[in-house]
DRENKOLDREN-641213 format. One record per residue: residue number from 1; residue in one letter; x, y negated, z negated of N, C-alpha, C in turn. Coordinates in steps of 0.2 Angstrom, whole numbers, plus 5000, padded with zeros to 4 digits. Each point is the difference from the previous one (the first is absolute). Example, Ala and Ser with C-alpha at 12.3 -4.5 7.8 and 13.67 -1.06 7.14 Angstrom:
% DRENKOLDREN-641213
ATOM     i   aa   n.xx   n.yy   n.zz   ca.xx   ca.yy   ca.zz   c.xx   c.yy   c.zz
ATOM     1    A   5066   5028   4961    4996    4994    5000   5004   4994   5000
ATOM     2    S   4998   4995   5004    5004    4994    4999   4996   4995   4997
***
This chain:
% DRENKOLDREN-641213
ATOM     i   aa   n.xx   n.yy   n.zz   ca.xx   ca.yy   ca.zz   c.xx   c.yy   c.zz
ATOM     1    X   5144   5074   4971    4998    4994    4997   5001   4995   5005
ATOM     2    X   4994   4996   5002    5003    4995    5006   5004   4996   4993
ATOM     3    X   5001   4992   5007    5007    4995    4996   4993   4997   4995
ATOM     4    X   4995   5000   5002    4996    4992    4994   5001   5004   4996
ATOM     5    X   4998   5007   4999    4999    5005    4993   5006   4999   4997
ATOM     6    X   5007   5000   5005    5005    5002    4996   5003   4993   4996
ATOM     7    X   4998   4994   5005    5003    4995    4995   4998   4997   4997
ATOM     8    X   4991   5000   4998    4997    5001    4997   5002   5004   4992
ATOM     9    X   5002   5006   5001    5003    5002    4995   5008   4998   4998
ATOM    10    X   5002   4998   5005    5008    4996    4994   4998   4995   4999
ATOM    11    X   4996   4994   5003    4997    4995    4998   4999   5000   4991
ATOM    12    X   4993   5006   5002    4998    4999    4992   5006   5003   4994
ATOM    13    X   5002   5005   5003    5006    5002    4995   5004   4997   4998
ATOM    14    X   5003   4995   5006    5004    4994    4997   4997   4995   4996
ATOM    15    X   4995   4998   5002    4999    4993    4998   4996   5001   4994
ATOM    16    X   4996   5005   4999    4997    5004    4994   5007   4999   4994
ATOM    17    X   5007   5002   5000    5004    5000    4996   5000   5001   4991
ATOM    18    X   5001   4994   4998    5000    5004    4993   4994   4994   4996
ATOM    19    X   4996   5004   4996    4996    4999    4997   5001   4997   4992
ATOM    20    X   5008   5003   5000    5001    4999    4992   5009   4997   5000
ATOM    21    X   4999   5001   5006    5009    4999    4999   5002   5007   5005
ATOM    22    X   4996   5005   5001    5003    5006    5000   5006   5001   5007
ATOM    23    X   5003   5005   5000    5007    5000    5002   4998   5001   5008
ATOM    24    X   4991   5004   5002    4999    5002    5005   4994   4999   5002
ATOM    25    X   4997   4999   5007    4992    4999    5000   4996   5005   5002
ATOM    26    X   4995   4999   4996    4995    5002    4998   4998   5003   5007
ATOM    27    X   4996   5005   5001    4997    5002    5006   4993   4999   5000
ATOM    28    X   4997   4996   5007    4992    4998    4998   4995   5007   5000
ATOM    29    X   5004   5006   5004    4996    5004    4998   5003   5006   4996
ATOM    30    X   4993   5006   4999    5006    5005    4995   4996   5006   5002
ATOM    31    X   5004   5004   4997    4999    5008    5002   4992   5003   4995
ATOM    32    X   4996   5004   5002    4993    5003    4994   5004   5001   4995
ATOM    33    X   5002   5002   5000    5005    5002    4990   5004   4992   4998
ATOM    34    X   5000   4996   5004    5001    4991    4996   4993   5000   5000
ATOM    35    X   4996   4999   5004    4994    4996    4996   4996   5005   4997
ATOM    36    X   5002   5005   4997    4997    5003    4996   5002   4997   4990
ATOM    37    X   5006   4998   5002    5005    5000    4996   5000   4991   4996
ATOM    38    X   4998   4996   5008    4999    4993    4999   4998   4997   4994
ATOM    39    X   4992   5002   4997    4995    4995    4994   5007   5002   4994
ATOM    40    X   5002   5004   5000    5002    5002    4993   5007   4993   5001
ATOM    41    X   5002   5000   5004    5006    4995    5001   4997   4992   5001
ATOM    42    X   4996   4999   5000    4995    4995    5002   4998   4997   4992
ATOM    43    X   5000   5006   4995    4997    4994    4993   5007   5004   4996
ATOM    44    X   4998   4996   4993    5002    5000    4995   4998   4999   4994
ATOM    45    X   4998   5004   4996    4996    5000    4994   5006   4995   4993
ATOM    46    X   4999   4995   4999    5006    4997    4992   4996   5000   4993
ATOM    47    X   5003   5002   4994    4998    5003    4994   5000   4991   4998
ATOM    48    X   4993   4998   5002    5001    4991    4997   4992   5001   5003
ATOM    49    X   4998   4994   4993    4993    4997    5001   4999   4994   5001
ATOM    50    X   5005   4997   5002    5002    4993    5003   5002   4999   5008
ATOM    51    X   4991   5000   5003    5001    4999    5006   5001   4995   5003
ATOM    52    X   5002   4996   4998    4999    4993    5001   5008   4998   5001
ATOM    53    X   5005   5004   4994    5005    5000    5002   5004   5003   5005
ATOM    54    X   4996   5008   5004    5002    5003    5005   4999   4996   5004
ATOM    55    X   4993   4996   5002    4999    4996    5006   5007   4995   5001
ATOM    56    X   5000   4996   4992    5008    4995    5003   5006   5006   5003
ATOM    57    X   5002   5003   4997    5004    5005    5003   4999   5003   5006
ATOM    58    X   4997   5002   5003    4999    5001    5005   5001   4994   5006
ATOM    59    X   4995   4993   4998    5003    4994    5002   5009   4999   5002
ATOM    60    X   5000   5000   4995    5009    5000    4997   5002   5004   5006
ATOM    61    X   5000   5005   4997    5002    5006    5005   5002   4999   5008
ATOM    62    X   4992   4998   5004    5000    4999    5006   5006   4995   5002
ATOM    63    X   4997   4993   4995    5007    4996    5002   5005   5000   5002
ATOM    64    X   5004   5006   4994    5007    5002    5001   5002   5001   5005
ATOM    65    X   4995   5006   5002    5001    5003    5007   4999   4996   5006
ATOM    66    X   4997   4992   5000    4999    4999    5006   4994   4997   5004
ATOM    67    X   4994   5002   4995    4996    4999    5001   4997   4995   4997
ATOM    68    X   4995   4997   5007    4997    4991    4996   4991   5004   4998
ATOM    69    X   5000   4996   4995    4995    5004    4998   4995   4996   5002
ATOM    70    X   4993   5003   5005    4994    4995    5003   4995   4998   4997
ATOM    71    X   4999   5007   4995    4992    4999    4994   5001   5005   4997
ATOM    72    X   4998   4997   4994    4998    5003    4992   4994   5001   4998
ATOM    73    X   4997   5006   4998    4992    4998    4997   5001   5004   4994
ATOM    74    X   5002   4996   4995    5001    5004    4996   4995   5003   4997
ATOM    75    X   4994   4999   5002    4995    5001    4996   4997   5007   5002
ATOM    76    X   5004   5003   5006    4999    5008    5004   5007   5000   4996
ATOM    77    X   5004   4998   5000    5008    5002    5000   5002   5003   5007
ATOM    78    X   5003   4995   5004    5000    5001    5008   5007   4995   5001
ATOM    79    X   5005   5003   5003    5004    4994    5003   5000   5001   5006
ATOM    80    X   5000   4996   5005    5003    5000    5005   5007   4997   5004
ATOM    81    X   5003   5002   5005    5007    4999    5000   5004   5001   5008
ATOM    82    X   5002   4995   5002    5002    4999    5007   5008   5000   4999
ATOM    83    X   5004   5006   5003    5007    4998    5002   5002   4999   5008
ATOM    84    X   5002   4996   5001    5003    4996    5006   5007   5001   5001
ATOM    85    X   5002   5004   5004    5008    5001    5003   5001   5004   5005
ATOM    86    X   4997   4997   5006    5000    5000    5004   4992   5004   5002
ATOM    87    X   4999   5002   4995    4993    5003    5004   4997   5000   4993
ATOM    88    X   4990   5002   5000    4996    4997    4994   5000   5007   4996
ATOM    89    X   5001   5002   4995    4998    5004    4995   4997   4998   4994
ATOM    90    X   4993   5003   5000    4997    4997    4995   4998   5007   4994
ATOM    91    X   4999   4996   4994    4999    5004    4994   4996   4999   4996
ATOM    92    X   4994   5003   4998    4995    5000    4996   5001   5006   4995
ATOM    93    X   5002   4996   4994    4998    5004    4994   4995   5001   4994
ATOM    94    X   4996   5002   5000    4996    5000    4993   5000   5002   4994
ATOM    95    X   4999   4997   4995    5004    5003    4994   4992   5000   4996
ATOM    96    X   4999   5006   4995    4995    5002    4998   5001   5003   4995
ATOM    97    X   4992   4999   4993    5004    5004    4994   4995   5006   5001
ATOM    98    X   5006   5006   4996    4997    5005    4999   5000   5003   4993
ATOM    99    X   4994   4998   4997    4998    5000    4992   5006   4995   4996
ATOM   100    X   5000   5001   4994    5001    4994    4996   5009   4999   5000
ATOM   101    X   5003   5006   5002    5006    5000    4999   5004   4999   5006
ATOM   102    X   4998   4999   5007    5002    5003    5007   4997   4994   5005
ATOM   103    X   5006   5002   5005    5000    4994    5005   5000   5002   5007
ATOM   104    X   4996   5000   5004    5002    5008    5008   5001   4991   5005
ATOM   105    X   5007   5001   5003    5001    4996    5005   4999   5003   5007
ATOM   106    X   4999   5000   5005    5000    5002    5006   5003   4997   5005
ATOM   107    X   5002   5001   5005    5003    4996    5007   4998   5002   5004
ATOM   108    X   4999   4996   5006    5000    4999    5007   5003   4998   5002
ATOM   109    X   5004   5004   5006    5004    4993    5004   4996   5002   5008
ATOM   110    X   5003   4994   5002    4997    5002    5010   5001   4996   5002
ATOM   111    X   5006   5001   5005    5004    4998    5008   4994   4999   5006
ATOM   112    X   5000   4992   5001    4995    4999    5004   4991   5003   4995
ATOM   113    X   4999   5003   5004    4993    5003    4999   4999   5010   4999
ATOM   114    X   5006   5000   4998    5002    5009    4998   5002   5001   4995
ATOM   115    X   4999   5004   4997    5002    5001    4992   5009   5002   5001
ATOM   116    X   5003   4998   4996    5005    5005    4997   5000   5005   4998
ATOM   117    X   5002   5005   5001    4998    5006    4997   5005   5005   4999
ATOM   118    X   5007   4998   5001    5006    5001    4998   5000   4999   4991
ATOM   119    X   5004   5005   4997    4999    4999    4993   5004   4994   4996
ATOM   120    X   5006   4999   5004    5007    4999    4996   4999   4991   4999
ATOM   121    X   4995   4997   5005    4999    4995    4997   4998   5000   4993
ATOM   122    X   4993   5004   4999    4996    4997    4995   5004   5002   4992
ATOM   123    X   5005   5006   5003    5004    5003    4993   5006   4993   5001
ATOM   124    X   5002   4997   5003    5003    4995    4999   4997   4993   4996
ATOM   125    X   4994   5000   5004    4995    4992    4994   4999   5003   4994
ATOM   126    X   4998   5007   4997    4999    5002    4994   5006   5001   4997
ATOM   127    X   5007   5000   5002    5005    5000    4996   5001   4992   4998
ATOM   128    X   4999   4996   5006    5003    4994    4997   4995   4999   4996
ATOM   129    X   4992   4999   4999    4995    5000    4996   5003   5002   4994
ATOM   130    X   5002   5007   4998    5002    5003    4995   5005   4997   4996
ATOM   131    X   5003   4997   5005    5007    4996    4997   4996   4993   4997
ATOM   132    X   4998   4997   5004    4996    4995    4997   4995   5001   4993
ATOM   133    X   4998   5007   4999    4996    4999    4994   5003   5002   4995
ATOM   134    X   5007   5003   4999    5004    5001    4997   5002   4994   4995
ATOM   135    X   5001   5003   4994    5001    4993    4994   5009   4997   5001
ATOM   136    X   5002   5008   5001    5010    4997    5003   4998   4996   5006
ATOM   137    X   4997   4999   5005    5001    4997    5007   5001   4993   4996
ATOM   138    X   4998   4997   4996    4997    4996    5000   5005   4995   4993
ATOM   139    X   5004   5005   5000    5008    4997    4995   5005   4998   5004
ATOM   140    X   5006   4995   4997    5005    4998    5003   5003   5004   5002
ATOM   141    X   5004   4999   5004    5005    5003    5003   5005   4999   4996
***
């Protein structure tokens, strides 16, 4: 591997870092059996017909994590999302009903102009999500 490719790759390694908090970063690429694996870690289906209040949550959610939130079209159910530290990761989620009871949210992330395609971010922003839609999150300490 010449040096561009290689520090290139710690480059993105490091500066990719964590997407949710996570303890470790993310790798910008992944092996056929990760991106086989990717879509299903990419969405989340919620037993609610209140899309309106995934979208805040999701909002919510980005904040927590870090992320200034660009645009909204709630009328797609779309957020957009820039984190800044030291290098740009951006995050587009859409959040979509599915029949009267069901919610499918989705992610994107992408360092630079490359997808992420490491899992343990996106199981990272769907736990904080998770934690967010929870009725306990949402009581005093």
């Amino acid at each position: 591997m010449n040096v561009h490719k290689t520090s290139l790759c710690v480059v993105g390694i490091a500066a990719i870092g964590v997407l949710a908090g996570c303890v470790s970063a993310p790798a910008v690429t992944a092996s056929a059996s990760d991106r086989t694996q990717l879509p299903s870690v990419q969405a989340r289906a919620f037993d609610t017909g209140n899309r309106e209040q995934v979208l805040r949550s999701v909002m919510a959610t980005l904040q927590d994590l870090g992320f200034a939130i660009e645009k909204v079209d709630s009328a797609v159910g779309s957020v957009a999302a820039m984190r800044l530290e030291k290098y740009a990761l951006r995050m587009t989620v859409t959040v979509e009903t599915r029949g009267k009871q069901q919610v499918v949210v989705r992610a994107n992330a992408q360092y630079e102009d490359a997808p992420i395609l490491e899992p343990k971010p996106y199981q990272d922003f769907f736990a904080a999500l998770d934690n967010a839609m929870s009725p306990t999150s949402h009581t005093a300490d």
